[in-house]
LUMVO-292278 format. One record per residue (C-alpha): residue number from 1; residue in three letters; chain; x, z, y. Coordinates in Angstrom, 3 decimals, always signed. Layout:
NUM, ala, A, X, Z, Y;
...
END
This chain:
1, unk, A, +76.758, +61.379, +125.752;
2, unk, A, +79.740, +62.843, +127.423;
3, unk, A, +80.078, +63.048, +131.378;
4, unk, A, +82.762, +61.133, +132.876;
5, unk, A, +85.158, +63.641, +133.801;
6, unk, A, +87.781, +61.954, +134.734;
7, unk, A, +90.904, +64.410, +134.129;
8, unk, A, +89.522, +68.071, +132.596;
9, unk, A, +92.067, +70.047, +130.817;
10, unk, A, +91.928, +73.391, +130.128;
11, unk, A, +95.091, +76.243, +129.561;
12, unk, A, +94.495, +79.150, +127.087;
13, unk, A, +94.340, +80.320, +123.913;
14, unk, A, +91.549, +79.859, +121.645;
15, unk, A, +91.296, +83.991, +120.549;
16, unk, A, +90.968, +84.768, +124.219;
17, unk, A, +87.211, +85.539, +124.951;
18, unk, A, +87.546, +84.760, +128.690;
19, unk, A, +88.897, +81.545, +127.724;
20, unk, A, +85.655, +81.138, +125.531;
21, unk, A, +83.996, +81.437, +128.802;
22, unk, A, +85.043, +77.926, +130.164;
23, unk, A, +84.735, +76.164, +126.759;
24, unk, A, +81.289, +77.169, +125.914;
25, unk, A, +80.669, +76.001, +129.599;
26, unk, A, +82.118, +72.581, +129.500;
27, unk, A, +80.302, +72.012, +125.939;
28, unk, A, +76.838, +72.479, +127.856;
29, unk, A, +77.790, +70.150, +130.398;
30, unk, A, +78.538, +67.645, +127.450;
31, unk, A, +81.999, +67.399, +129.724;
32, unk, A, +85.174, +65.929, +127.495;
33, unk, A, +88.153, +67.933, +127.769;
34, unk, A, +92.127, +68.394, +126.713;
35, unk, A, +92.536, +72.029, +125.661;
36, unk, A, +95.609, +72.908, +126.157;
37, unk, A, +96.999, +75.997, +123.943;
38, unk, A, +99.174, +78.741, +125.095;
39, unk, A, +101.430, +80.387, +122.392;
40, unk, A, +101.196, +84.285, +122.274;
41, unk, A, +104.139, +86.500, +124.021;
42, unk, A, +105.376, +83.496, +126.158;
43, unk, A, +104.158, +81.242, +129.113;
44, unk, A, +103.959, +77.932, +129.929;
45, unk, A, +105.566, +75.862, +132.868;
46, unk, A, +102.303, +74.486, +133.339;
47, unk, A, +100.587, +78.295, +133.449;
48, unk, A, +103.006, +79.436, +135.891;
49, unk, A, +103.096, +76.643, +138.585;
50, unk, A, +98.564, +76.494, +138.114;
51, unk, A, +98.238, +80.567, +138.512;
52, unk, A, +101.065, +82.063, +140.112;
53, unk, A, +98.936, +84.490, +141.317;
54, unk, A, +97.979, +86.109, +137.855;
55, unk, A, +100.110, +84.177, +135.663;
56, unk, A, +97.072, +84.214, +133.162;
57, unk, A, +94.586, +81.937, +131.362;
58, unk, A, +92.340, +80.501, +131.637;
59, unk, A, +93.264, +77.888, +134.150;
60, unk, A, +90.827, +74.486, +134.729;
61, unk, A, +92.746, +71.533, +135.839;
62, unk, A, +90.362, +69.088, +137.477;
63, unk, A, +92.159, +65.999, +138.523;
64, unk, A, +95.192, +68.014, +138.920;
65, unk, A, +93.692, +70.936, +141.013;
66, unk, A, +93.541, +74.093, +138.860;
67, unk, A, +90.626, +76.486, +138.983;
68, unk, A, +91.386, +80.101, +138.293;
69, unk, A, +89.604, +82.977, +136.877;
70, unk, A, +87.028, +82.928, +133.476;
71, unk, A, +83.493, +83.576, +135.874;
72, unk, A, +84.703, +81.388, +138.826;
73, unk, A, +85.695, +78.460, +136.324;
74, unk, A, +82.293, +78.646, +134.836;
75, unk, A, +80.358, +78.810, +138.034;
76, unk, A, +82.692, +75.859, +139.057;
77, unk, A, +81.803, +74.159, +136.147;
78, unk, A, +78.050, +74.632, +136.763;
79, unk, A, +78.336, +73.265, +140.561;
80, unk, A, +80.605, +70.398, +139.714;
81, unk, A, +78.694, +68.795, +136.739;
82, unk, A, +75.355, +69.939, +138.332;
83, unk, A, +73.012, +66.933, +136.612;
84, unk, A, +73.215, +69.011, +133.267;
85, unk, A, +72.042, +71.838, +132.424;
86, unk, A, +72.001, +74.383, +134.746;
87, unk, A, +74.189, +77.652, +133.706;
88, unk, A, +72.938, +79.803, +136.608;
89, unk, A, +69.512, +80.504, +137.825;
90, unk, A, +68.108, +78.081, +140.637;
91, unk, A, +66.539, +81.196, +142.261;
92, unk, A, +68.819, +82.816, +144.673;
93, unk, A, +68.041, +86.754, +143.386;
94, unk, A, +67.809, +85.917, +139.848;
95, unk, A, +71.151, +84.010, +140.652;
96, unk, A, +72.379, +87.506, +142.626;
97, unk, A, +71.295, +89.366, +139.298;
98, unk, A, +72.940, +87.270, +136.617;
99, unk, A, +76.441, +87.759, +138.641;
100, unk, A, +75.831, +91.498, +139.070;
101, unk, A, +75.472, +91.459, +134.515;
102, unk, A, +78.138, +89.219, +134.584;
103, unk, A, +80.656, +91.455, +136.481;
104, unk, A, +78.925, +94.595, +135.101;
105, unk, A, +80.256, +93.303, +131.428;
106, unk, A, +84.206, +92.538, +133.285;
107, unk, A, +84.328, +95.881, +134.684;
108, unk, A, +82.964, +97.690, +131.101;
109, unk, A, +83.696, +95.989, +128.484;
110, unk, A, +87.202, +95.453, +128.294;
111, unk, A, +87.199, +99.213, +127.114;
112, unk, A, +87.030, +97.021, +123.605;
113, unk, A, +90.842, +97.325, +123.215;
114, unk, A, +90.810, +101.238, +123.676;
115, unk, A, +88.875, +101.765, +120.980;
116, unk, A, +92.001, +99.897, +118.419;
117, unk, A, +94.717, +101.340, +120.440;
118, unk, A, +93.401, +105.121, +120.578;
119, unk, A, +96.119, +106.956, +120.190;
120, unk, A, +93.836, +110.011, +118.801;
121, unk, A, +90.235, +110.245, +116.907;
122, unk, A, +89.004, +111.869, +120.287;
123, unk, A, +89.764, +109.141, +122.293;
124, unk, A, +88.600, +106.544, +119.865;
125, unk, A, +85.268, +108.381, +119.525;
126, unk, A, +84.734, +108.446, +123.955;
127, unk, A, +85.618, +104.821, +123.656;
128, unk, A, +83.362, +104.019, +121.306;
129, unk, A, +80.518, +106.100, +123.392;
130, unk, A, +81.132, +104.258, +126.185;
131, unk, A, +81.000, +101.069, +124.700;
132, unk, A, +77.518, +101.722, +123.175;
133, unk, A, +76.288, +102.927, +126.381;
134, unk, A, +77.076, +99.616, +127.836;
135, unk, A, +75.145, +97.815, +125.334;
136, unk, A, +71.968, +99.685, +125.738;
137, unk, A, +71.854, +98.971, +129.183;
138, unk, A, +72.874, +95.346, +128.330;
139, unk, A, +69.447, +95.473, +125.927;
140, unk, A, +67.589, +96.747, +128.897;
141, unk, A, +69.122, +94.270, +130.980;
142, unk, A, +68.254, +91.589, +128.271;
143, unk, A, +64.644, +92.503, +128.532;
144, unk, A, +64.301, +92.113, +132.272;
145, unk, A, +65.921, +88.733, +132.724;
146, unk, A, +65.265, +86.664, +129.449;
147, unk, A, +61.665, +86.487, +130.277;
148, unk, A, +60.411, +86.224, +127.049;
149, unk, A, +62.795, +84.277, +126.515;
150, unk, A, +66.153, +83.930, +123.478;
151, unk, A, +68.689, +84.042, +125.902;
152, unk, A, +69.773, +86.208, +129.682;
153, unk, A, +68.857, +82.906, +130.976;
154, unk, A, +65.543, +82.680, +129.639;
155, unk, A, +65.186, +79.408, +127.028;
156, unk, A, +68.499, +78.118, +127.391;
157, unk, A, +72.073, +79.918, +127.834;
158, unk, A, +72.856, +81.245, +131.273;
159, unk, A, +76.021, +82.804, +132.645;
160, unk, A, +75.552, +86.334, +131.445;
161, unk, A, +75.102, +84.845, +127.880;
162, unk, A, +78.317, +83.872, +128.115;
163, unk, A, +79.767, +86.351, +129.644;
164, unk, A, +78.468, +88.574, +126.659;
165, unk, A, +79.058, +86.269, +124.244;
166, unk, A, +82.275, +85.698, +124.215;
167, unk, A, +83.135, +89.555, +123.634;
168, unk, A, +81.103, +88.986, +120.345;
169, unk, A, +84.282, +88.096, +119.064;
170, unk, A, +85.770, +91.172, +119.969;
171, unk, A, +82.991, +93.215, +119.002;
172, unk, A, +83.061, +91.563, +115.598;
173, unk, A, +86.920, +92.514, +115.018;
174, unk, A, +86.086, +96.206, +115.679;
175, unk, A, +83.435, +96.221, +113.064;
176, unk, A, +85.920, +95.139, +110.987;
177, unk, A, +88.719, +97.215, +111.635;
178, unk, A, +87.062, +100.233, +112.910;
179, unk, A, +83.954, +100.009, +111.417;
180, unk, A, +81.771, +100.800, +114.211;
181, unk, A, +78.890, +98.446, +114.887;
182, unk, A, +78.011, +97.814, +118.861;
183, unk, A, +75.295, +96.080, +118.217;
184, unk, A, +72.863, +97.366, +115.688;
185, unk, A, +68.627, +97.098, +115.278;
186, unk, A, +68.110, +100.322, +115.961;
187, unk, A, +69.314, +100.872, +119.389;
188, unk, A, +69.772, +96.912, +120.535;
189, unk, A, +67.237, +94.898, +118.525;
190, unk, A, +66.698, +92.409, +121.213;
191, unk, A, +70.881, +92.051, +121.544;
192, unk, A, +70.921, +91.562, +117.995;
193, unk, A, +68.510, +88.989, +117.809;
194, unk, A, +70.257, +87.590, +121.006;
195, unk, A, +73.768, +87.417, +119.185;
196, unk, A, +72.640, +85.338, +116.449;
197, unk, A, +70.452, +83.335, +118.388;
198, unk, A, +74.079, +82.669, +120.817;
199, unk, A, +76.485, +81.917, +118.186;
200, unk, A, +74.017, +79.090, +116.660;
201, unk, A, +73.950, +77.445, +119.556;
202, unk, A, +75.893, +74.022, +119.534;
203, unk, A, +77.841, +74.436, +122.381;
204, unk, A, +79.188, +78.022, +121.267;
205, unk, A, +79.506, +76.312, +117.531;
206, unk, A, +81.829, +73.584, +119.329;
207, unk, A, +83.930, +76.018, +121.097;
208, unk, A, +84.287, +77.984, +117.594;
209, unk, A, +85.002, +75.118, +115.586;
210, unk, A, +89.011, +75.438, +115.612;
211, unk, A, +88.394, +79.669, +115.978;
212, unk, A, +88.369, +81.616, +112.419;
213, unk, A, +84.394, +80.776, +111.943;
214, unk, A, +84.706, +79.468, +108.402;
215, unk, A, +87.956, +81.311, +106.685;
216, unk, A, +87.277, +82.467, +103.049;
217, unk, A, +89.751, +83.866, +100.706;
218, unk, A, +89.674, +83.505, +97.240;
219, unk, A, +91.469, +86.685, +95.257;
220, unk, A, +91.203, +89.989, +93.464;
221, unk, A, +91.316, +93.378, +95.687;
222, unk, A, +94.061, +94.298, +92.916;
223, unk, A, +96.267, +91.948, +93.565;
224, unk, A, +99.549, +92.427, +94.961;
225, unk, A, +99.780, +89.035, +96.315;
226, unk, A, +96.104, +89.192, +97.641;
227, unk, A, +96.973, +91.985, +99.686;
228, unk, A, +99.505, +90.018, +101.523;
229, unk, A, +96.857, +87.704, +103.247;
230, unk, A, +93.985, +90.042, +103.632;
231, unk, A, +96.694, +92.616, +105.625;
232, unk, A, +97.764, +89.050, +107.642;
233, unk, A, +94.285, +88.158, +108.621;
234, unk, A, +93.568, +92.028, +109.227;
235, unk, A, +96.593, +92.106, +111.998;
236, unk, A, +95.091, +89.140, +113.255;
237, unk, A, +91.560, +89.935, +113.773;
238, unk, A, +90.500, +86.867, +111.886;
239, unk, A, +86.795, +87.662, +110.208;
240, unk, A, +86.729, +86.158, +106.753;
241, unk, A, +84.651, +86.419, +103.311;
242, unk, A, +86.603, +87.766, +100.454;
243, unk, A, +85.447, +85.708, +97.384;
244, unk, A, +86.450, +88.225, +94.424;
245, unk, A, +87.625, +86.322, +90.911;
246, unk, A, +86.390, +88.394, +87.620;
247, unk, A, +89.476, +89.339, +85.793;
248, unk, A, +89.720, +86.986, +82.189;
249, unk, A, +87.677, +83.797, +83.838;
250, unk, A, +88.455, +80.778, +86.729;
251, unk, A, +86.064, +79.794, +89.109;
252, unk, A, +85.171, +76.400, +89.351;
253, unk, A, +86.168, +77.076, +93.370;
254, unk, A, +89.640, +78.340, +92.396;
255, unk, A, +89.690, +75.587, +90.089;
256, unk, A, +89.031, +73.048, +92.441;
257, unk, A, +91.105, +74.360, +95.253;
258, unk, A, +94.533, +75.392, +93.390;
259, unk, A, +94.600, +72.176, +90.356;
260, unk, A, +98.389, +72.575, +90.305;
261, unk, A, +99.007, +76.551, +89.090;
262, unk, A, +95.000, +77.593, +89.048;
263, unk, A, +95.943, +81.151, +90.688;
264, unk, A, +95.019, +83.287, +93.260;
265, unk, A, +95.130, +83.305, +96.248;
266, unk, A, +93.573, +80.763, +97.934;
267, unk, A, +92.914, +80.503, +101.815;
268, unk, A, +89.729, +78.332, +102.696;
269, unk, A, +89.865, +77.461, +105.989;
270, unk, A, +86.921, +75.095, +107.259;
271, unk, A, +86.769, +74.746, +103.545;
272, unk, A, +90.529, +73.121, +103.462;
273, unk, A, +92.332, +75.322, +100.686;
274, unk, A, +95.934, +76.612, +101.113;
275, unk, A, +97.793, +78.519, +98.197;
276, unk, A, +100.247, +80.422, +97.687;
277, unk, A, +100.797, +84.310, +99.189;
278, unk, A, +103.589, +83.834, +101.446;
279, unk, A, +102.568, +80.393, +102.747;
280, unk, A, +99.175, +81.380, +103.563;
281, unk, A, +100.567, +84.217, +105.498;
282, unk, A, +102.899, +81.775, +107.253;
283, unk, A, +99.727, +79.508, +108.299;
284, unk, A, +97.772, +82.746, +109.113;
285, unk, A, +100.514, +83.469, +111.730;
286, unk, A, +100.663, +79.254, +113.424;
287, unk, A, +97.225, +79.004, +113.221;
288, unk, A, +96.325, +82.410, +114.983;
289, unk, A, +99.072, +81.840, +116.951;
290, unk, A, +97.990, +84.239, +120.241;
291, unk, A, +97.299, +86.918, +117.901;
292, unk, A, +100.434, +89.562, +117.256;
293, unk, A, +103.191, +87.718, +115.226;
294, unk, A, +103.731, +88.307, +112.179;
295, unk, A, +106.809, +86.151, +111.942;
296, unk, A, +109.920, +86.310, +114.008;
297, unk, A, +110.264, +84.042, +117.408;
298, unk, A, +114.117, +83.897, +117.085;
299, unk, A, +114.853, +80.806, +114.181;
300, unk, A, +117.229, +82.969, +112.456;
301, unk, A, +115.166, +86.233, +112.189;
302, unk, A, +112.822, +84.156, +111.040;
303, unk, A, +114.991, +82.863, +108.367;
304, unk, A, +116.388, +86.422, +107.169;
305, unk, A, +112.862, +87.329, +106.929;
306, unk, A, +111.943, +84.647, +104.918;
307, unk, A, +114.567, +85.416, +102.409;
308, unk, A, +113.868, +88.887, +102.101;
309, unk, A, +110.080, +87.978, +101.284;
310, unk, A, +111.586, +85.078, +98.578;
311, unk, A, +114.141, +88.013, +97.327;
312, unk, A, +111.347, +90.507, +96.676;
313, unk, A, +109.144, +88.026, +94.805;
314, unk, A, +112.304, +87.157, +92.774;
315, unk, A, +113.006, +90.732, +92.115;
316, unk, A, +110.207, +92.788, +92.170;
317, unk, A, +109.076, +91.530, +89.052;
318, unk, A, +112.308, +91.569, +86.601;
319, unk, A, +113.277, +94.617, +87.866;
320, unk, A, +109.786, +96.247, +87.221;
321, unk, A, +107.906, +94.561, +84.123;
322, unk, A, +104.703, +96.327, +83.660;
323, unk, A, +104.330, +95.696, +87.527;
324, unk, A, +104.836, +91.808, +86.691;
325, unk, A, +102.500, +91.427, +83.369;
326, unk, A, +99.794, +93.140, +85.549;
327, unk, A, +100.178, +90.630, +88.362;
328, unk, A, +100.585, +88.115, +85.915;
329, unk, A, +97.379, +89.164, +83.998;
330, unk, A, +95.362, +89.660, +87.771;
331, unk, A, +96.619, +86.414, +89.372;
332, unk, A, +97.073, +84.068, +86.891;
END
């Protein structure tokens, strides 16, 4: 049953894991809540005039008041709706400890981005090292305040557990891009454990449930037009399971999803199926909207650029035939 709240709305941007913070916060509380999104490169009236201090998200509004900062807003949270669930320890050291965790992952982890935007192998690789080092001491940290327990809070998630967890995110898109793993059962069993154990929890579930946790693509790595969306949700960051179609045959999923021209590819979002190449790309970009466009703000660019992409599928394909009968033969 949800708490009356009477006016809760929160500003950011679902990809932002300090905005995470707040949501997985207010979903423990059972609080109801407007979430109000902020579009990538630009800010909101509303934004400016409720942090004109940072001019950042995220930003609670609580009957009109706003609430600044991702660890204050969650600790606000906690002491505001205090007949749920507690997020912080009762205990005033243990409550001393989780904060010092909780700012220890602020101050370190950010580092995430440098290891993407390393301008050389070298500093990629000290990046990386620096990263891991944080997350053994995390799994030592782990082991001295969970208690026996699945979570930093002991049996149920605490403020460190969110403050962790909402980098998983991040953590996740480096895998994928990078391929280096932070976490791995070797050197953080009890983090790994941890992780899963986190993201199955309803209230992080909730506050993933419009995030890219169930995005399949149907294609073949050959493909041409493939490529397009796989290199859209790569910019992106957006994790997603590529379903690969045998050349000569149909799935019954590709079937069912694309009845009109039975072709590939297909985008699956929370099992909803969009088709064709440069659509899907187009909902890739409005969907993952705070991630870096990949369409032009300006109307008009936007227009020349989608007439370009028309003009090369018109093109590419009489003005190079063997090109077009093996697209034709991988994609249809």
């Amino acid at each position: 049953m949800a708490v009356n709240n009477d006016d809760v709305k929160l500003i950011g941007a679902w990809a932002s894991p300090y905005v995470m913070r707040p949501r997985v916060a207010l979903n423990i509380k059972s609080v109801d809540y407007e979430f109000l999104q902020e579009q990538f490169g630009s800010k909101s009236e509303l934004l400016l005039k409720s942090n004109p201090v940072h001019k950042k998200i995220p930003v609670l509004l609580h009957n009109g008041k706003p609430i600044c900062e991702s660890s204050i807003i969650v600790e606000y949270i906690d002491e505001v709706w205090s007949s749920s669930p507690s997020i912080l320890p009762s205990d005033p050291h243990n409550r001393a400890l989780a904060r010092f965790w909780a700012a220890y992952l602020d101050e370190k982890f950010p580092n995430m981005k440098g290891v993407i935007t390393a301008a050389s192998e070298e500093e990629k690789n000290a990046a990386v090292d620096q990263l891991k080092e944080v997350a053994v001491e995390m799994e030592g940290a782990y082991g001295e305040t969970s208690r026996g327990g699945d979570f930093f809070g002991g049996d149920k998630i605490g403020v460190v557990d969110i403050a962790f967890g909402s980098m998983l995110g991040s953590a996740r898109a480096i895998q994928v891009r990078v391929g280096v793993k932070l976490l791995d059962e070797e050197k953080t069993p009890g983090l790994v454990k941890w992780a899963e154990k986190f993201s199955a929890d309803p209230a992080v579930a909730m506050a993933n449930s419009n995030n890219h946790s169930d995005v399949r693509l149907i294609g073949a790595w050959a493909s041409p037009f493939v490529m397009r969306p796989r290199i859209a949700l790569n910019i992106k960051s957006v994790e997603y399971e590529f379903i690969e179609e045998q050349f000569g045959s149909k799935s019954d999923l590709l079937l069912k999803s694309n009845p009109v021209h039975k072709k590939i590819p297909i985008l699956l979002h929370s099992d909803k199926p969009i088709c064709e190449s440069n659509i899907i790309v187009e909902y890739i970009d409005e969907v993952w909207s705070s991630g870096p466009s990949i369409l032009p703000a300006d109307a008009h660019d936007r227009a020349v650029a989608r007439f370009w992409a028309a003009y090369i599928d018109e093109k590419v394909q009489s003005f190079y035939p063997p090109f077009s009968k093996l697209a034709h033969r991988v994609v249809i």
